[in-house]
N, CA, C and O of each residue as an XYZ file, in Angstrom:
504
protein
N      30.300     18.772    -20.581
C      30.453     19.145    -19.200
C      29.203     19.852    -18.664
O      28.874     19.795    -17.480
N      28.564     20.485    -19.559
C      27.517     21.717    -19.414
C      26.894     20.299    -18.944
O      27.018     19.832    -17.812
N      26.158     19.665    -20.087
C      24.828     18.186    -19.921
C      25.563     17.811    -18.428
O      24.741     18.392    -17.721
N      26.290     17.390    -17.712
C      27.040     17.063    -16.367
C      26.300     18.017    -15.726
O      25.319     17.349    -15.398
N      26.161     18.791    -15.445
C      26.075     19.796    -14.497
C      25.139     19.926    -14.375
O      24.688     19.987    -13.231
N      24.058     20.078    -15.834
C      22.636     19.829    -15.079
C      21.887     18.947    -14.861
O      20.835     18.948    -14.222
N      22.490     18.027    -15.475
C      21.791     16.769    -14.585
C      22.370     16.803    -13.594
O      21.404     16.664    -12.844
N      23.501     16.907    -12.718
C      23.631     16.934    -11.448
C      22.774     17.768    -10.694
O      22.329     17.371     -9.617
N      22.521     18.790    -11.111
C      21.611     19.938    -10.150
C      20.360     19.506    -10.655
O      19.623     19.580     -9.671
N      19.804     19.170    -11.448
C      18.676     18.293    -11.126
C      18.209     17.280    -10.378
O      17.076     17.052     -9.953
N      19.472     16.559    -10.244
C      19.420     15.221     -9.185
C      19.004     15.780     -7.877
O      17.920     15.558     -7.337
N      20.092     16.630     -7.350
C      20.293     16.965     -6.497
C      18.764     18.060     -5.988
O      18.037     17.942     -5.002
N      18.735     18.736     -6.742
C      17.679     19.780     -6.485
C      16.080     18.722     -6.306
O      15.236     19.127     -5.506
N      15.818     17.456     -7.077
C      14.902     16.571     -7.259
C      15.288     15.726     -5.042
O      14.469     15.327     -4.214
N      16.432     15.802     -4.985
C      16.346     15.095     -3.658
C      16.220     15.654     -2.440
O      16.021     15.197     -1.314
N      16.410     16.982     -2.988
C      16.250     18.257     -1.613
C      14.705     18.536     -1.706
O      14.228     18.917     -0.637
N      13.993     18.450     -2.547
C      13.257     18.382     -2.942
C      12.120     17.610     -2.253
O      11.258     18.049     -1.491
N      12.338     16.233     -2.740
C      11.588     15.318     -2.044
C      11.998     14.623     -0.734
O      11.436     13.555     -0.491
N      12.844     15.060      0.083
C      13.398     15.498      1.641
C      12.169     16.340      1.898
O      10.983     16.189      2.193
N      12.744     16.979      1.727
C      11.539     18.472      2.303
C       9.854     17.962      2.526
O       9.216     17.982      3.579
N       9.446     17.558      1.311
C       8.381     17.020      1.119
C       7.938     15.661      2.164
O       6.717     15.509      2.183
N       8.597     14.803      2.904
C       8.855     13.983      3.384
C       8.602     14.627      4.823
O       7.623     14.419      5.540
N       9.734     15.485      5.104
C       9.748     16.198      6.062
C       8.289     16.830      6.583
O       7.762     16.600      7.672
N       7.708     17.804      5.371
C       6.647     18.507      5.897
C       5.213     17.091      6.025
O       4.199     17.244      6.705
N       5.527     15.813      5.185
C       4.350     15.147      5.768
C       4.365     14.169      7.266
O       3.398     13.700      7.866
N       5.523     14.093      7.523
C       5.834     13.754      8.787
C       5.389     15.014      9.804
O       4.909     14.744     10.904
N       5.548     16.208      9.436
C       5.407     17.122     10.570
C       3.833     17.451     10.704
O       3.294     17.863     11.731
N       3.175     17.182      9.423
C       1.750     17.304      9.137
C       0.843     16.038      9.467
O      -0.387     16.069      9.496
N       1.587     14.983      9.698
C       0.988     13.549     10.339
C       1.276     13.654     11.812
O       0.471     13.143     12.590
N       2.220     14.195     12.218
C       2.063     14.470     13.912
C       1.115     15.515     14.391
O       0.379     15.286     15.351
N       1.100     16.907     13.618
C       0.317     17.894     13.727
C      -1.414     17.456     13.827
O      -2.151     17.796     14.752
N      -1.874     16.522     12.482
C      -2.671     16.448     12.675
C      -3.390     15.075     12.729
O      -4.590     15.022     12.998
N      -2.806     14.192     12.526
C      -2.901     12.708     12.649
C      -3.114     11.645     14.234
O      -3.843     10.755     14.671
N      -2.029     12.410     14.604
C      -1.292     11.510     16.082
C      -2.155     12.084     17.174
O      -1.716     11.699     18.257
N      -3.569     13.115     17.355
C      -4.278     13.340     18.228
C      -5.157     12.077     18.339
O      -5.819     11.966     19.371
N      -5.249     11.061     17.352
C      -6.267      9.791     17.574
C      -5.102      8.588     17.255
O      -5.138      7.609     17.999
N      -4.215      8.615     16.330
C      -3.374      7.351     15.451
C      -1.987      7.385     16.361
O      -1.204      8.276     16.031
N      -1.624      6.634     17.333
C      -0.302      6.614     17.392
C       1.009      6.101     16.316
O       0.995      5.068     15.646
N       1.905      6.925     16.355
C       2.732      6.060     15.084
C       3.115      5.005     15.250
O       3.341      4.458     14.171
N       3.411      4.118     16.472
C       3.442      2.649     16.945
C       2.790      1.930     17.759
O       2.380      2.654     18.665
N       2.449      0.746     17.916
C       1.745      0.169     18.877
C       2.541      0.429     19.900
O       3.753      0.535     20.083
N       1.337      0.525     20.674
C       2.069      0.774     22.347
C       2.902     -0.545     23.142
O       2.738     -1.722     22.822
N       3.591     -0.188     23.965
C       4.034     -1.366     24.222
C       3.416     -2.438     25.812
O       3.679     -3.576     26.201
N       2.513     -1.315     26.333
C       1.837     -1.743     27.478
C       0.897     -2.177     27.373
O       0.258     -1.442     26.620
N       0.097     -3.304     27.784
C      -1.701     -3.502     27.978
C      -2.090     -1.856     28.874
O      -3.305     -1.755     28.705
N      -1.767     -0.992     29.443
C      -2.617      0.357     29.951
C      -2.594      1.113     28.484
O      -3.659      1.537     28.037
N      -1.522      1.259     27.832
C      -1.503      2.423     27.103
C      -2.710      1.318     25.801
O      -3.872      1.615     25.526
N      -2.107      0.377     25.376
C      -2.958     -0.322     24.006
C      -4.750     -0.292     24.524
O      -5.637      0.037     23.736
N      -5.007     -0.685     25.916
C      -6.538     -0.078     26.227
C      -6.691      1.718     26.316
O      -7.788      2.258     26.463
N      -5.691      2.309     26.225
C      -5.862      3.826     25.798
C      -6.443      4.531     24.679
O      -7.307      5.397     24.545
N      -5.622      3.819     23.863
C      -5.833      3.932     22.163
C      -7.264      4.183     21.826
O      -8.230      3.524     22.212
N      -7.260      5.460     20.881
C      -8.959      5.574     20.346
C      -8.966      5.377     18.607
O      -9.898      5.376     17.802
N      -7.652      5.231     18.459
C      -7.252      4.962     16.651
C      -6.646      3.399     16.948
O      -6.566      2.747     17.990
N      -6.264      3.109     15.564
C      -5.322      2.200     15.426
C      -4.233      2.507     15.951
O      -4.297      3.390     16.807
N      -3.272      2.087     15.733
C      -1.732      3.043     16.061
C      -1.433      2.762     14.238
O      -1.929      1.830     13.604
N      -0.542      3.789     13.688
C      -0.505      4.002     12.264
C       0.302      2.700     11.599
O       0.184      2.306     10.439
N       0.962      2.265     12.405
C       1.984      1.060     12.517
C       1.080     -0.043     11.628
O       1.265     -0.423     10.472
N       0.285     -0.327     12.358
C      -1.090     -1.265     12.416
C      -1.793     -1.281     10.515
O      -1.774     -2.078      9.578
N      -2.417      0.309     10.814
C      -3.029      0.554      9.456
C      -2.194      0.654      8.264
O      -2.800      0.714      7.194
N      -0.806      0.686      8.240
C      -0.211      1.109      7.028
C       0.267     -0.661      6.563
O       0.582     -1.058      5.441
N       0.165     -1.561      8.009
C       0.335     -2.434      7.105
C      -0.992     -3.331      6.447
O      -0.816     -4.332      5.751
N      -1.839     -2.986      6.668
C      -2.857     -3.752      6.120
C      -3.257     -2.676      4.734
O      -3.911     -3.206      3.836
N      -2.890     -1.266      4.573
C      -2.772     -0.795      3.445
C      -1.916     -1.166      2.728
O      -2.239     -1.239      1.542
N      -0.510     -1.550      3.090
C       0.383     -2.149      2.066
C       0.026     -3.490      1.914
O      -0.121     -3.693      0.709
N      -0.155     -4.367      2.476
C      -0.612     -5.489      1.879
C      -2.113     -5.498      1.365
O      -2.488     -6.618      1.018
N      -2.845     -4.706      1.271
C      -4.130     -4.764      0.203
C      -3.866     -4.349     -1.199
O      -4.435     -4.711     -2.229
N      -2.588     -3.260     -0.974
C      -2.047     -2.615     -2.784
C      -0.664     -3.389     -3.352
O      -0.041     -3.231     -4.402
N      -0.418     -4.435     -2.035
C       0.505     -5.445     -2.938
C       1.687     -4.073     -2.942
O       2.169     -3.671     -4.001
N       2.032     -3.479     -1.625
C       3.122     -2.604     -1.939
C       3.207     -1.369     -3.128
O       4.285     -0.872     -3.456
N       2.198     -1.052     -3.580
C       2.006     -0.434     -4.684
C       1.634      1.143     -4.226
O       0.445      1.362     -3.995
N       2.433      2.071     -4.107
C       2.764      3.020     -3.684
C       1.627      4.113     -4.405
O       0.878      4.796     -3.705
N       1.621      4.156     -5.659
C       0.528      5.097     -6.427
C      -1.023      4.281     -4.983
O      -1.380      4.692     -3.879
N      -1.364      3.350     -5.632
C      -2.546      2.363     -4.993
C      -2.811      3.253     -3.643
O      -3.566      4.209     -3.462
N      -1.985      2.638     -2.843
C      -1.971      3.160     -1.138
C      -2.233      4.544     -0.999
O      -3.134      4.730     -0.181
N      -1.907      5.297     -1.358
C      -1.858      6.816     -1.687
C      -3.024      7.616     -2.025
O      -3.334      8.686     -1.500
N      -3.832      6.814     -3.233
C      -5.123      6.953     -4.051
C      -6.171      6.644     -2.398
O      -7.040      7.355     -1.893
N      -5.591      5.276     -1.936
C      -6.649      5.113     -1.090
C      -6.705      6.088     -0.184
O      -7.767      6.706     -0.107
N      -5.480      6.494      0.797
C      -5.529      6.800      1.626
C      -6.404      8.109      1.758
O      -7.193      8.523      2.607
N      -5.920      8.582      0.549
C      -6.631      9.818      0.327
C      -8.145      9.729      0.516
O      -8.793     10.205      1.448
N      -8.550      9.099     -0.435
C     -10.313      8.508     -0.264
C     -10.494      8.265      1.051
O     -11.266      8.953      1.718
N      -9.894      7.395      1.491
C     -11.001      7.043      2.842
C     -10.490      7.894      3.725
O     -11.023      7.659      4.810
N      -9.824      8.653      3.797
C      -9.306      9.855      4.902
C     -10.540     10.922      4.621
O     -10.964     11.627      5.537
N     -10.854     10.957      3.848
C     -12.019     12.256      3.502
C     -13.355     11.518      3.459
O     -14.287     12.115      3.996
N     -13.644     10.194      2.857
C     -15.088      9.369      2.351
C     -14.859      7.908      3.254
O     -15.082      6.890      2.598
N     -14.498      7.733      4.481
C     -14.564      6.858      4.837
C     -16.017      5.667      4.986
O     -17.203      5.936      5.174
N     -15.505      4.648      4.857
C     -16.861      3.740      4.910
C     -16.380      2.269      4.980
O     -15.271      1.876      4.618
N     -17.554      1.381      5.591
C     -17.294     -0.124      5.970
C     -16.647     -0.658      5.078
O     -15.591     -1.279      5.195
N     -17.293     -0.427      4.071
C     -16.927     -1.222      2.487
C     -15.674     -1.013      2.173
O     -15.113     -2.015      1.729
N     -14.724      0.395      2.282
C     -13.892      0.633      2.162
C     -12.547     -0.328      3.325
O     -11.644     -1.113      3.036
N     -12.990      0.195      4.538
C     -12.036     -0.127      5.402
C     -11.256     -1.447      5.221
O     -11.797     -2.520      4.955
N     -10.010     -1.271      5.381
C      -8.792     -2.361      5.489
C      -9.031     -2.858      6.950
O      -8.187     -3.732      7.146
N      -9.470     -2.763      7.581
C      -9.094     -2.863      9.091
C      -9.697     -4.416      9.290
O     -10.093     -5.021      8.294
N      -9.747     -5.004     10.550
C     -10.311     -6.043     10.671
C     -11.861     -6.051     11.578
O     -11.904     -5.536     12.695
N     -12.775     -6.529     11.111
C     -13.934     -6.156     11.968
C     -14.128     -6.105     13.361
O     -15.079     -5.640     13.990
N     -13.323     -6.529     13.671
C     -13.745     -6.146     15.550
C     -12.608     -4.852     15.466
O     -12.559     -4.449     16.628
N     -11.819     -4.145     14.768
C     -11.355     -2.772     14.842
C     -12.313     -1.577     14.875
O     -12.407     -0.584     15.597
N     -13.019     -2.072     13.773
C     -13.989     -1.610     13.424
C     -15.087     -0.757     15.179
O     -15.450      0.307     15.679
N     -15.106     -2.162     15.354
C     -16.411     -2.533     16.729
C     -15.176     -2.063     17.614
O     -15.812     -1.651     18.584
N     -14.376     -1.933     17.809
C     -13.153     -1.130     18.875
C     -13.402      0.195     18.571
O     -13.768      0.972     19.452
N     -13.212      0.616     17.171
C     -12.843      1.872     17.238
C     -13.804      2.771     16.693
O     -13.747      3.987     16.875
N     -14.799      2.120     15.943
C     -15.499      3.122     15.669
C     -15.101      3.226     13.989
O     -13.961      2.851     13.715
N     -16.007      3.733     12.791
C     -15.430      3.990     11.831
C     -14.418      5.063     11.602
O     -15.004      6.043     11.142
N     -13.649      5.193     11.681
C     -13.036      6.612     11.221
C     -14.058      7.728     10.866
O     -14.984      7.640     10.061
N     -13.791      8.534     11.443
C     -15.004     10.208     10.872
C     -13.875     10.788      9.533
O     -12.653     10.732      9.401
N     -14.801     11.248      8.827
C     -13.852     11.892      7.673
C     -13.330     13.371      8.247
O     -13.827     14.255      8.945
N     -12.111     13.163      7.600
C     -11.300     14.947      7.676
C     -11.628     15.352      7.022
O     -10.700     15.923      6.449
N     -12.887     15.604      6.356
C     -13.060     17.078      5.444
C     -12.498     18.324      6.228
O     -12.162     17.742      7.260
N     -12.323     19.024      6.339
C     -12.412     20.174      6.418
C     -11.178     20.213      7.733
O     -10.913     21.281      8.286
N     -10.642     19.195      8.040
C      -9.608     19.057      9.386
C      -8.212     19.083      7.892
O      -7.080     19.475      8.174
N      -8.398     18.833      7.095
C      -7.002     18.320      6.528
C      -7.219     19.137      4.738
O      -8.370     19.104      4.303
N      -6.258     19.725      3.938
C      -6.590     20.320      2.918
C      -6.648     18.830      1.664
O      -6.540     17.745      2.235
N      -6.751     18.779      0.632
C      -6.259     17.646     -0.251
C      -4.535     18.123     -0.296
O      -3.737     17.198     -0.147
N      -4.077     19.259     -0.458
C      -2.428     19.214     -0.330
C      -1.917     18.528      0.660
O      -1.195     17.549      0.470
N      -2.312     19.069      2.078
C      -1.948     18.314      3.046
C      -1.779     16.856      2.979
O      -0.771     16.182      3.195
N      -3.494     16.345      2.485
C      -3.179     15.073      2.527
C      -2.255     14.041      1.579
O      -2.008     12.837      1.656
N      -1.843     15.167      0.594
C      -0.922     14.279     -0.707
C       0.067     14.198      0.108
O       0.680     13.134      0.016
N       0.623     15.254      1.215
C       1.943     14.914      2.104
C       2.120     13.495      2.988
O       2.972     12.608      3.031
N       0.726     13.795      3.732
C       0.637     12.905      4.752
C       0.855     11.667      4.307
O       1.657     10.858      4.776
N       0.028     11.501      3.263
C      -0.142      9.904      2.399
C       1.266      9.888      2.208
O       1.798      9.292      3.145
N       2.230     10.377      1.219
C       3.441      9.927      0.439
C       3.990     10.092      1.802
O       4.426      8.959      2.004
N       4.213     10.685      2.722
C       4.784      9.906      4.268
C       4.360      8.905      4.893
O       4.947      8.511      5.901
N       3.349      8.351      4.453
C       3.347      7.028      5.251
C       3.963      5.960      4.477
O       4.816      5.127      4.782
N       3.238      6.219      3.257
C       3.843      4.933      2.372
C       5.106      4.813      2.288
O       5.496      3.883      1.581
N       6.312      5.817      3.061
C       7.706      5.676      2.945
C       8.109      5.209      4.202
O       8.886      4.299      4.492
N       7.388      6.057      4.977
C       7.783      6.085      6.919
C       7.522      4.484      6.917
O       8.479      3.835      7.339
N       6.165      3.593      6.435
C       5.622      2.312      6.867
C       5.897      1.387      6.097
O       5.502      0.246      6.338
């Protein structure tokens, strides 16, 4: 009964857990993300000529289909090119590129904790 019980409060404590965690990278991708990345494409030609990012919609799927859905993969990257961005790197498609400009790195806008949030929220949110 004892072995019952704590694996239940492990389960449980493991899902409150990674809630929370979920939670704070969603609140940390609006905080500091969504001043350039909208989380969806817009739905107007005024607002989509607005846009100075992708919209996140956009980028998470050309990150999931470059890691083949591979959640560690996407994560590793995101991290990298969020801080070391570069041509070579980018998923995007070349006239995004020539739209938007390379991405500038967040050094110093985003911590590496932060960004372990942000990342494991997209790869769930997208």
């Amino acid at each position: 009964m004892k072995k019952i019980f704590y694996t239940s409060s492990a389960v449980l404590f493991l899902t409150l857990s990674y809630g929370e965690n979920i939670d704070e990278g969603k609140i940390l991708f609006e905080n500091k993300c969504t001043a350039c990345h909208t989380a969806a494409r817009p739905s107007t030609p005024e607002a989509m000529n607005s846009l100075i990012a992708p919209p996140m919609q956009g980028v998470m799927l050309h990150v999931n289909m470059a890691f083949d859905y591979d959640k560690k993969a996407a994560i590793a990257f995101i991290k990298d090119y969020t801080l070391n961005p570069s041509k070579e790197k980018a998923l995007c498609m070349p006239l995004k590129i020539d739209r938007f400009g390379l991405m500038p790195s967040q050094k110093g806008s985003v911590t590496t904790e932060e960004l372990d949030k942000i990342a494991n929220y997209l790869t769930i949110a997208y």
